[in-house]
ZADO-1210 file (C-alpha; in nm, 4 decimals, padded with zeros to 6 digits):
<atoms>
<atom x="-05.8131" y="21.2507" z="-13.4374" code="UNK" pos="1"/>
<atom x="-05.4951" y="21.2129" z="-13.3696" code="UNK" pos="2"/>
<atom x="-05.4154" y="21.2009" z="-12.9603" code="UNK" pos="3"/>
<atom x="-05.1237" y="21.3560" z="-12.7957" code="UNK" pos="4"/>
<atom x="-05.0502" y="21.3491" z="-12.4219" code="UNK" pos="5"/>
<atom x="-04.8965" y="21.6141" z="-12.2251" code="UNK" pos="6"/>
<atom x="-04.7848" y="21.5465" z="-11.8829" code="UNK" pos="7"/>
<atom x="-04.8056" y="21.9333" z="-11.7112" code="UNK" pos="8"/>
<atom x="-04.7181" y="22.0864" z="-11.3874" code="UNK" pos="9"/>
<atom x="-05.0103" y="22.2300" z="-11.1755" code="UNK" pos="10"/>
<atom x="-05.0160" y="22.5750" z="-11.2878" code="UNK" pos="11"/>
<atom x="-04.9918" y="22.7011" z="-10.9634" code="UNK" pos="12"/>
<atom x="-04.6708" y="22.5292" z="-10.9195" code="UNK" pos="13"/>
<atom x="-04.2964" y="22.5860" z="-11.0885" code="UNK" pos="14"/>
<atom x="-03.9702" y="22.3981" z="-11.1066" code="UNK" pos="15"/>
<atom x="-03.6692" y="22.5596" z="-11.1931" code="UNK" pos="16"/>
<atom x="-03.5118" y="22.3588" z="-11.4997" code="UNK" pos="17"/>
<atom x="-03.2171" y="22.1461" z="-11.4757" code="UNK" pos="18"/>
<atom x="-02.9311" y="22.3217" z="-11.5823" code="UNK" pos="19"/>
<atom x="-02.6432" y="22.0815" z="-11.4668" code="UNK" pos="20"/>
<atom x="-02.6453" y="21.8118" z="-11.7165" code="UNK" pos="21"/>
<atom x="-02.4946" y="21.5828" z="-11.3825" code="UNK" pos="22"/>
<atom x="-02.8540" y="21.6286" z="-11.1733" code="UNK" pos="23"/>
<atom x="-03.0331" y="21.2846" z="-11.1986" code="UNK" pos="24"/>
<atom x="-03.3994" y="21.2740" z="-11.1698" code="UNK" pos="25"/>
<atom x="-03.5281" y="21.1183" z="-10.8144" code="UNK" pos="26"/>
<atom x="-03.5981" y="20.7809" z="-10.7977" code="UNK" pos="27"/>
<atom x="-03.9198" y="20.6601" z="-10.7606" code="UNK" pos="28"/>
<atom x="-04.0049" y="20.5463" z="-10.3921" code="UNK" pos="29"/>
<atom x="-04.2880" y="20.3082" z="-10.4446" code="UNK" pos="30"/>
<atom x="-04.3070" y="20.0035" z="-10.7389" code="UNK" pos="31"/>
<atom x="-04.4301" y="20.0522" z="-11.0862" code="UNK" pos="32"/>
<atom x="-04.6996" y="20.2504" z="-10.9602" code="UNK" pos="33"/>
<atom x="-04.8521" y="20.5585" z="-11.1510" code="UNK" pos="34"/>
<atom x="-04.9361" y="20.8433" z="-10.9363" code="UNK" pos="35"/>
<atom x="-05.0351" y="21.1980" z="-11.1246" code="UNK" pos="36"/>
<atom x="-05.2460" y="21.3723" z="-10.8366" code="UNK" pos="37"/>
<atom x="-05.1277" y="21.7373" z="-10.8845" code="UNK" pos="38"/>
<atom x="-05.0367" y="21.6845" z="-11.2220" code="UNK" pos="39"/>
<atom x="-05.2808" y="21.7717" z="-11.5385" code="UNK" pos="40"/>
<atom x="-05.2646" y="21.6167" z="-11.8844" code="UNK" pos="41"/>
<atom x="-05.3851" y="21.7110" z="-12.1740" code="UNK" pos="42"/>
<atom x="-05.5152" y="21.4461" z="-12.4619" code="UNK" pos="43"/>
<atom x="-05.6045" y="21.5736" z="-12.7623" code="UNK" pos="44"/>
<atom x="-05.8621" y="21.3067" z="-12.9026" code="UNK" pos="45"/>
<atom x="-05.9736" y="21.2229" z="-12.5648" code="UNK" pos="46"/>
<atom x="-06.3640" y="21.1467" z="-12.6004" code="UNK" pos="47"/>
<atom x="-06.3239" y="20.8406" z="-12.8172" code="UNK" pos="48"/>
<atom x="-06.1297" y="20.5014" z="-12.8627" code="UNK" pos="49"/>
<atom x="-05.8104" y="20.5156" z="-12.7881" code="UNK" pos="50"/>
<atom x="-05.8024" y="20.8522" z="-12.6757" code="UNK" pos="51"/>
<atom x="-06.0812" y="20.7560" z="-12.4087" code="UNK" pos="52"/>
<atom x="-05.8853" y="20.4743" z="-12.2635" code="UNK" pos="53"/>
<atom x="-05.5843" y="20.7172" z="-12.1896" code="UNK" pos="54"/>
<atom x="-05.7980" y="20.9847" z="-12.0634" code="UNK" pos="55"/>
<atom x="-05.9525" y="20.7209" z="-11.8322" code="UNK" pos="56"/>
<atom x="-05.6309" y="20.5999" z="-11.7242" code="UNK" pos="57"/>
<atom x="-05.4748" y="20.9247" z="-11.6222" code="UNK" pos="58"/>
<atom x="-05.7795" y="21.0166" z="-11.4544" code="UNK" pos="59"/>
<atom x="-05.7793" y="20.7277" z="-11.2432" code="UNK" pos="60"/>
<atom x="-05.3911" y="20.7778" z="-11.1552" code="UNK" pos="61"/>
<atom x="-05.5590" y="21.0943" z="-11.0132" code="UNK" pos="62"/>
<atom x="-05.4479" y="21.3655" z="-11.2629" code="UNK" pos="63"/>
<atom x="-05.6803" y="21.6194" z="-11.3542" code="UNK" pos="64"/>
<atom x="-05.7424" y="21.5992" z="-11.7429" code="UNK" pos="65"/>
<atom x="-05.8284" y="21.8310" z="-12.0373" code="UNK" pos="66"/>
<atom x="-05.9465" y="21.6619" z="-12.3202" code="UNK" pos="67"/>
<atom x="-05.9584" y="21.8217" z="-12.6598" code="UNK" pos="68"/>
<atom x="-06.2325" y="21.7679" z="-12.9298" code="UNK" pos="69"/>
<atom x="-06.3159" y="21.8599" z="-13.2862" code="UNK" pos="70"/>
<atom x="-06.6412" y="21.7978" z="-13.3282" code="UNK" pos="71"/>
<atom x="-06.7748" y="21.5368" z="-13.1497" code="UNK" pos="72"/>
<atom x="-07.1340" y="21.6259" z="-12.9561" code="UNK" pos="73"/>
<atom x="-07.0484" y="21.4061" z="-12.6589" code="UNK" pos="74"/>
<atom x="-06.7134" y="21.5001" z="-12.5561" code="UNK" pos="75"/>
<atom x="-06.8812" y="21.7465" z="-12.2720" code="UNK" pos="76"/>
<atom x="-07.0723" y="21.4315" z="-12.1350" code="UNK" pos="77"/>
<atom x="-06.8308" y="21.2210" z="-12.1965" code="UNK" pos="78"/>
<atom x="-06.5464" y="21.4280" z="-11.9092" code="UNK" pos="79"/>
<atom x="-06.8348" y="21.4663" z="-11.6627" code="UNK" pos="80"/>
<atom x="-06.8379" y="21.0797" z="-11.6599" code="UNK" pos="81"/>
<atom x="-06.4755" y="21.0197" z="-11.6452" code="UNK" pos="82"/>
<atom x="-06.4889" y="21.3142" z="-11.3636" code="UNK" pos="83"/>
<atom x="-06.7762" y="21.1720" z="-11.1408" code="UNK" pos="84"/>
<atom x="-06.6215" y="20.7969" z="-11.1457" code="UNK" pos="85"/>
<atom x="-06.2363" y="20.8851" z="-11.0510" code="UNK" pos="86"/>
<atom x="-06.3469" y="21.1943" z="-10.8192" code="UNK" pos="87"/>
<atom x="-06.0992" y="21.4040" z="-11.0612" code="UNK" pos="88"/>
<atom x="-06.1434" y="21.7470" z="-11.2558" code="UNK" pos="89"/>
<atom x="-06.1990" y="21.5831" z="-11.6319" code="UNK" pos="90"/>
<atom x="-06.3225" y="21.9061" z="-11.8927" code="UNK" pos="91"/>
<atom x="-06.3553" y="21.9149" z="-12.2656" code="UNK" pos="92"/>
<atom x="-06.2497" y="22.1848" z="-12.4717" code="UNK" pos="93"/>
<atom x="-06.3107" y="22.2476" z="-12.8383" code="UNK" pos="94"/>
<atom x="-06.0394" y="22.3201" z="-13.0855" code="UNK" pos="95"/>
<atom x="-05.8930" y="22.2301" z="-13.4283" code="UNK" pos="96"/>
<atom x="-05.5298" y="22.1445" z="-13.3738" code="UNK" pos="97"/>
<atom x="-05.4700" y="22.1952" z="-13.7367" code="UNK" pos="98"/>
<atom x="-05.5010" y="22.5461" z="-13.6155" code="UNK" pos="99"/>
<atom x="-05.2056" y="22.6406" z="-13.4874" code="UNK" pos="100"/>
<atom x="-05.3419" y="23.0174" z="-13.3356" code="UNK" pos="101"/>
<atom x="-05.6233" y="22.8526" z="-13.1780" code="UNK" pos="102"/>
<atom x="-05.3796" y="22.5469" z="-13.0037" code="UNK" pos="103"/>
<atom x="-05.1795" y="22.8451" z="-12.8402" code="UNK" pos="104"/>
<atom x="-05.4593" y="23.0124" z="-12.7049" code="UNK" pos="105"/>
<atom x="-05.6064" y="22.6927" z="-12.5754" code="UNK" pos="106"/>
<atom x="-05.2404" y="22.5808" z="-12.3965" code="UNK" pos="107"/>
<atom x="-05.2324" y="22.9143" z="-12.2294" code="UNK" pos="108"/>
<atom x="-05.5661" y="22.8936" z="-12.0623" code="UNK" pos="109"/>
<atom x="-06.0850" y="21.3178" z="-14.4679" code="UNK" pos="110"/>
<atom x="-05.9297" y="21.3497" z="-14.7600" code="UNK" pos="111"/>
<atom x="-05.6219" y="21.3044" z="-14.8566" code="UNK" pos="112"/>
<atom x="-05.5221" y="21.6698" z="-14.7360" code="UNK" pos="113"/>
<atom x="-05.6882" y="21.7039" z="-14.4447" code="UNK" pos="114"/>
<atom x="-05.4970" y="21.3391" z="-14.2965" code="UNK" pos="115"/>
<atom x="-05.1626" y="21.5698" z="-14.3108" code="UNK" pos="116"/>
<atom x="-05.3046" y="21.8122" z="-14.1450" code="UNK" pos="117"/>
<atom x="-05.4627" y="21.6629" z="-13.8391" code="UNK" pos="118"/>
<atom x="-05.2019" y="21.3702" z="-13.7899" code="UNK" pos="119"/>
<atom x="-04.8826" y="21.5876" z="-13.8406" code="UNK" pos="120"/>
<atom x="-04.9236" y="21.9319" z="-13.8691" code="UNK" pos="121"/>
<atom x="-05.1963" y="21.8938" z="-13.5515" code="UNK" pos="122"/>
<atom x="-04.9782" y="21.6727" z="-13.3394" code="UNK" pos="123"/>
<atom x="-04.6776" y="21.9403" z="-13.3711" code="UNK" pos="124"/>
<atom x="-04.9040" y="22.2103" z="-13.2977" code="UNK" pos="125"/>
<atom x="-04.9731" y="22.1181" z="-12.9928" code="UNK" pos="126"/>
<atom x="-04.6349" y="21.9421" z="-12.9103" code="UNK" pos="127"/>
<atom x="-04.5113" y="22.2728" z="-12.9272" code="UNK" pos="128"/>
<atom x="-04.7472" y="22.4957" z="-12.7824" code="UNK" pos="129"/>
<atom x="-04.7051" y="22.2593" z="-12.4568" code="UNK" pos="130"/>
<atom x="-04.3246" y="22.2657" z="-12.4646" code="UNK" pos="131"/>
<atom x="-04.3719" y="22.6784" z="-12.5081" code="UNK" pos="132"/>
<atom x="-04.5129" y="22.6253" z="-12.2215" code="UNK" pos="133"/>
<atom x="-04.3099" y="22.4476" z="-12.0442" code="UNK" pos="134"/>
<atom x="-03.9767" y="22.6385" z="-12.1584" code="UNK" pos="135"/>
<atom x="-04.1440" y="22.9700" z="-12.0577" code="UNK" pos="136"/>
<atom x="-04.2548" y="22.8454" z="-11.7461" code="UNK" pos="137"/>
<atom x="-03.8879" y="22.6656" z="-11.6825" code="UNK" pos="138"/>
<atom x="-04.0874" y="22.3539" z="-11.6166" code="UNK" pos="139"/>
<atom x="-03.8672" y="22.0970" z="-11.5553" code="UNK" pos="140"/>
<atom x="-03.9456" y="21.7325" z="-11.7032" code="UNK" pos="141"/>
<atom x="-04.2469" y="21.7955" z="-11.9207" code="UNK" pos="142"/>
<atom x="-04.3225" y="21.4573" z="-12.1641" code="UNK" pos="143"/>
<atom x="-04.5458" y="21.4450" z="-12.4993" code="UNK" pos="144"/>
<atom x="-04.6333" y="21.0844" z="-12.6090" code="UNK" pos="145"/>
<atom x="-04.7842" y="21.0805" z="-12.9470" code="UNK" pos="146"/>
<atom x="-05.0115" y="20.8206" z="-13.0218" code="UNK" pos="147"/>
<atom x="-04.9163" y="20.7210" z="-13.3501" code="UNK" pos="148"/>
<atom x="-04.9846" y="20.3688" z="-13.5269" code="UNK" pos="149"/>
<atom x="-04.7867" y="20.0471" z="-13.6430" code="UNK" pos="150"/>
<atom x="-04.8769" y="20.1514" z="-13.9685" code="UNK" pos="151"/>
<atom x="-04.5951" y="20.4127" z="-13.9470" code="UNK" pos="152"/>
<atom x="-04.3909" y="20.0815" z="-14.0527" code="UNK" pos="153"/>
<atom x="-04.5858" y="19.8437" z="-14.2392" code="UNK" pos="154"/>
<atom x="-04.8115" y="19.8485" z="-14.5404" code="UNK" pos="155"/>
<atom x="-05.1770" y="19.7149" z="-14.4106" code="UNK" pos="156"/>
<atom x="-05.3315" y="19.4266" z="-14.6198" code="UNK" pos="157"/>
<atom x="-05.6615" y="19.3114" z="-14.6721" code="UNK" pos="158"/>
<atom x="-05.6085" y="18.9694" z="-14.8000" code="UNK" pos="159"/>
<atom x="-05.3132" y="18.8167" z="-14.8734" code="UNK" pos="160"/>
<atom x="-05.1301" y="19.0372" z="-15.1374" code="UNK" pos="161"/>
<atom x="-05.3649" y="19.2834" z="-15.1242" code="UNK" pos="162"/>
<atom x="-05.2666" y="19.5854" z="-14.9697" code="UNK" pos="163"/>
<atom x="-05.5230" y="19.8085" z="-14.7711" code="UNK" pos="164"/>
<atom x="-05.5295" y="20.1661" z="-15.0228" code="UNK" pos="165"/>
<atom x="-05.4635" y="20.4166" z="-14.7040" code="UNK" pos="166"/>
<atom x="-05.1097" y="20.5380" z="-14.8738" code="UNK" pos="167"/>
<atom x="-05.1749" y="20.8696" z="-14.6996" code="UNK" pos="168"/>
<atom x="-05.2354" y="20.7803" z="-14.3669" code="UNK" pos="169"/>
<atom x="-04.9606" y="20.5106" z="-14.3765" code="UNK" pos="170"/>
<atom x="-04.7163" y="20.7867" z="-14.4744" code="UNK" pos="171"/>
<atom x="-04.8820" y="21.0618" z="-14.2461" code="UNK" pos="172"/>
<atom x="-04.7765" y="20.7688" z="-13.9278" code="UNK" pos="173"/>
<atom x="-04.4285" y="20.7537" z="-14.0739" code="UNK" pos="174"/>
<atom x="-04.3722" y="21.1530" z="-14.0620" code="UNK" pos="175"/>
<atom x="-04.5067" y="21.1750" z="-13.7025" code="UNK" pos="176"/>
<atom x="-04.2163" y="20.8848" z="-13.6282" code="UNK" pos="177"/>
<atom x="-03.9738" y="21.1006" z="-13.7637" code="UNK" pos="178"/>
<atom x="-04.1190" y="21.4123" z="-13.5975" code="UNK" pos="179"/>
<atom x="-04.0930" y="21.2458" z="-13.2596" code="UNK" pos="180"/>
<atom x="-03.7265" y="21.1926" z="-13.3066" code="UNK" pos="181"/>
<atom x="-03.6519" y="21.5116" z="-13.4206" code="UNK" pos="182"/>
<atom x="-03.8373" y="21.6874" z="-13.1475" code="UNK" pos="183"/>
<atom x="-03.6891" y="21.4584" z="-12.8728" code="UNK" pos="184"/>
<atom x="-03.3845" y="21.5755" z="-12.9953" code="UNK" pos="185"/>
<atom x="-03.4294" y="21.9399" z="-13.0319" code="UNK" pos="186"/>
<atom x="-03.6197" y="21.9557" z="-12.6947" code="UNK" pos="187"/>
<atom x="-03.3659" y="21.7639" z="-12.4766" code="UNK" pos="188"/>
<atom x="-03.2219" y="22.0560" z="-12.3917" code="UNK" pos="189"/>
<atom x="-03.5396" y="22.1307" z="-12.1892" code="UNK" pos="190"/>
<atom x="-03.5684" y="21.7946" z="-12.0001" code="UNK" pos="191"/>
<atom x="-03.8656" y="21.7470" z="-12.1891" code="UNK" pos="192"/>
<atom x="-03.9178" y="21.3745" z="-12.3425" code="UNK" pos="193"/>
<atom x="-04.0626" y="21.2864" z="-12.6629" code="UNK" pos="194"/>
<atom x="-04.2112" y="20.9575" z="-12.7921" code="UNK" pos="195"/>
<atom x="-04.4478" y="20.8038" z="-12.9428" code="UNK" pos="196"/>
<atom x="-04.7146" y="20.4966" z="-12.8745" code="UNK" pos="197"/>
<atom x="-04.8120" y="20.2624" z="-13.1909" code="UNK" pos="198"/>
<atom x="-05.0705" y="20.0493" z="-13.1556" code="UNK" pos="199"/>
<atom x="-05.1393" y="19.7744" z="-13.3958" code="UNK" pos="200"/>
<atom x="-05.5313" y="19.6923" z="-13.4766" code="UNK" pos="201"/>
<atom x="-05.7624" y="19.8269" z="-13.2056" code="UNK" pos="202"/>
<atom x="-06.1383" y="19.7304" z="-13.1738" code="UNK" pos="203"/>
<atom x="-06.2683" y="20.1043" z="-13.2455" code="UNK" pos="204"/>
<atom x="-06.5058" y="20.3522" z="-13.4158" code="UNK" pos="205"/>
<atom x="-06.2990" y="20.3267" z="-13.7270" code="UNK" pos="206"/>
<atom x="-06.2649" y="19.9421" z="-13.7365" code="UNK" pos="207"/>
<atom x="-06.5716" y="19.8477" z="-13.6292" code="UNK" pos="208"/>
<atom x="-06.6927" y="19.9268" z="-13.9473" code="UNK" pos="209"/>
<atom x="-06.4201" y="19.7350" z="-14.2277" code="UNK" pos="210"/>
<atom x="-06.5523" y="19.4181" z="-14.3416" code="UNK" pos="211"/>
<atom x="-06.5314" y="19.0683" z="-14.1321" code="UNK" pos="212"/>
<atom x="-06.3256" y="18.9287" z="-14.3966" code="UNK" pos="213"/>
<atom x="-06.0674" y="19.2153" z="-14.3859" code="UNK" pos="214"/>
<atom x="-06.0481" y="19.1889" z="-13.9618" code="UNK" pos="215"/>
<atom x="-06.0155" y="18.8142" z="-13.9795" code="UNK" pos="216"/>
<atom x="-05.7749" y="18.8344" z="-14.2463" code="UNK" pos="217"/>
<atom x="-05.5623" y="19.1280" z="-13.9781" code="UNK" pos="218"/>
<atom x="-05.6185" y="18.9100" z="-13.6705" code="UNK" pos="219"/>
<atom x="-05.4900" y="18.6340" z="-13.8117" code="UNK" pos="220"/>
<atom x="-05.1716" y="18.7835" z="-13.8927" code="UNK" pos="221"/>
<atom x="-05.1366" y="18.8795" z="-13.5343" code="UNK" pos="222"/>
<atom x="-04.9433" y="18.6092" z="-13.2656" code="UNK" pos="223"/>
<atom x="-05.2239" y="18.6861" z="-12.9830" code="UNK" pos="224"/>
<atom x="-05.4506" y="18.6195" z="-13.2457" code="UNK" pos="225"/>
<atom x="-05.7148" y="18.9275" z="-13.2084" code="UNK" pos="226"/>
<atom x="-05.7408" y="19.3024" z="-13.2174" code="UNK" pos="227"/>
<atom x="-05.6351" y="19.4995" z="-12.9352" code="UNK" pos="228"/>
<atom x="-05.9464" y="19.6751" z="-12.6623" code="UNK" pos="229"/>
<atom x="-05.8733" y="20.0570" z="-12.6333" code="UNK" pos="230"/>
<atom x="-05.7715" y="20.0188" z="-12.2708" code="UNK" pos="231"/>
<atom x="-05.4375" y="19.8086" z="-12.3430" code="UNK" pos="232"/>
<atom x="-05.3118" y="20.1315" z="-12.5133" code="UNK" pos="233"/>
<atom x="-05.3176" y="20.2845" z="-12.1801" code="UNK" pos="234"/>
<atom x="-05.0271" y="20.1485" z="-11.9671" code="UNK" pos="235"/>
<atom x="-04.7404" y="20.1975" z="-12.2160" code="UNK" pos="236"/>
<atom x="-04.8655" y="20.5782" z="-12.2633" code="UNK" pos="237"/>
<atom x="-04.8635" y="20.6037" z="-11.8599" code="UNK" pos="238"/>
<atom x="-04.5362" y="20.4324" z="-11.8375" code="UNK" pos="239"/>
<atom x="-04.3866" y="20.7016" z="-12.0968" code="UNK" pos="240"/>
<atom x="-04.6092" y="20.9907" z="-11.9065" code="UNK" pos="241"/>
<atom x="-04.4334" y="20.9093" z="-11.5520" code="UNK" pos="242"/>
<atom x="-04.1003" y="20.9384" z="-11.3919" code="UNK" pos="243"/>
<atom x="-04.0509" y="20.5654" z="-11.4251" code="UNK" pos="244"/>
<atom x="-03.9625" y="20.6952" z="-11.8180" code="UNK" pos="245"/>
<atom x="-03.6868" y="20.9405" z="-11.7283" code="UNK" pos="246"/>
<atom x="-03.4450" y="20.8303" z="-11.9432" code="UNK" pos="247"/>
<atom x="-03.6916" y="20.7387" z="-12.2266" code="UNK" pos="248"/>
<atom x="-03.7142" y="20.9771" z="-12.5147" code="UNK" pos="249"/>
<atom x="-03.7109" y="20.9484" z="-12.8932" code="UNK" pos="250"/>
<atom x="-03.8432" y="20.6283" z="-12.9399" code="UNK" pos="251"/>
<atom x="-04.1862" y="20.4358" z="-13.0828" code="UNK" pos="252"/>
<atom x="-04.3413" y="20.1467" z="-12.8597" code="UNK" pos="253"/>
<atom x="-04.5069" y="19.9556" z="-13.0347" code="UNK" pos="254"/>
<atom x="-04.8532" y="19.8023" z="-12.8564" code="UNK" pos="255"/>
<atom x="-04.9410" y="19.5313" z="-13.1246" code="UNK" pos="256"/>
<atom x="-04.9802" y="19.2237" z="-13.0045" code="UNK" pos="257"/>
</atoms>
């Protein structure tokens, strides 16, 4: 599942947008410090992997999160876990993203096909339904960071000259690069920021299972030498998510080691 982050004003809360283009957002008081008590994010993907790390993160930089599942049987347990250790409102909600009827309803409250549709057509479903509701609500400074992969700009190998057949999924990474310049560009307008977080090989669900001879073979093209743990996805995606990022939009960061 593809994860997208929304950083969201407490609904109870409104700020008028920025309509003089010579306003500059505050600057930040404290250090390189991530505070979002009062704040609640929403990460699509958030029961598992990499999506787990972030929804950890946030949760322990005290916003209250809303993570969004497919299918998975745990997700429920899963939020009450991440809820009871950072003393935080964490709750799991069920929806496709691929629908995009069901994603609005939800913000207001594989084969080869099916990659397309969760990795592009489901991360601009619900990139939009947030900035709907962030336009309608004249939310100022909403951001979306789209977890997307390096493999939006490389061809994956198994062995030397052999590349890894995932054509589809390498190309699906490269539209969602595009998509998050495009939408940082068309969304501007809004104050709301747009980018995107690629790792490079993560210890996960869908790794754990490839062959030792294929992870060596990736690890050992990589300087540090290893795959990434879920959790060192987390700081760039916070960085993006916080006011520290103001003037950050449009852009892929890649996490690869």
């Amino acid at each position: 599942m593809q994860s997208v982050l929304n950083a969201l004003s407490p609904s109870s809360h409104k700020q008028p947008q920025n309509s003089n283009s010579n306003n500059m957002p505050p600057v930040p008081k404290r250090g390189l410090a991530f505070d979002f008590s009062g704040r609640s994010i929403i990460v699509t993907g958030g029961n598992r992997g990499i999506g787990r790390a972030i929804t950890e993160a946030c949760a322990c930089a005290g916003a209250r999160v809303a993570i969004i599942y497919r299918a998975s049987k745990d997700a429920a347990d899963v939020a009450k876990q991440i809820s009871k250790e950072n003393g935080v409102e964490v709750k799991a909600y069920q929806c496709d993203v691929s629908d995009a009827e069901l994603v609005q309803k939800l913000q207001a409250i594989t084969r080869d096909g099916s990659v397309y549709t969760v990795n592009v057509l489901g991360v601009f479903n619900a990139a939009q339904a947030a900035a709907r509701l962030w336009v309608d609500s004249k939310y100022d400074g909403g951001s979306t960071v789209i977890v997307s992969s390096m493999s939006s700009q490389i061809i994956n190998q198994v062995a030397q000259g052999k590349p890894l057949t995932q054509v589809f999924y390498n190309s699906s990474k490269a539209a969602v690069s595009s998509l998050v310049k495009g939408l940082a560009a068309e969304w501007a307008q809004y104050n709301i920021r747009v980018n995107a977080v690629c790792p490079g090989y993560v210890n996960t669900d869908q790794t754990s299972g490839m062959e030792k001879s294929v992870r060596d073979h990736q690890a050992g093209g990589v300087p540090l030498g290893r795959f990434a743990q879920p959790h060192e996805m987390a700081p760039q995606t916070l960085l993006l998510l916080s006011e520290h990022a103001s003037y950050m939009t449009g852009q892929e960061y890649f996490v690869d080691g």
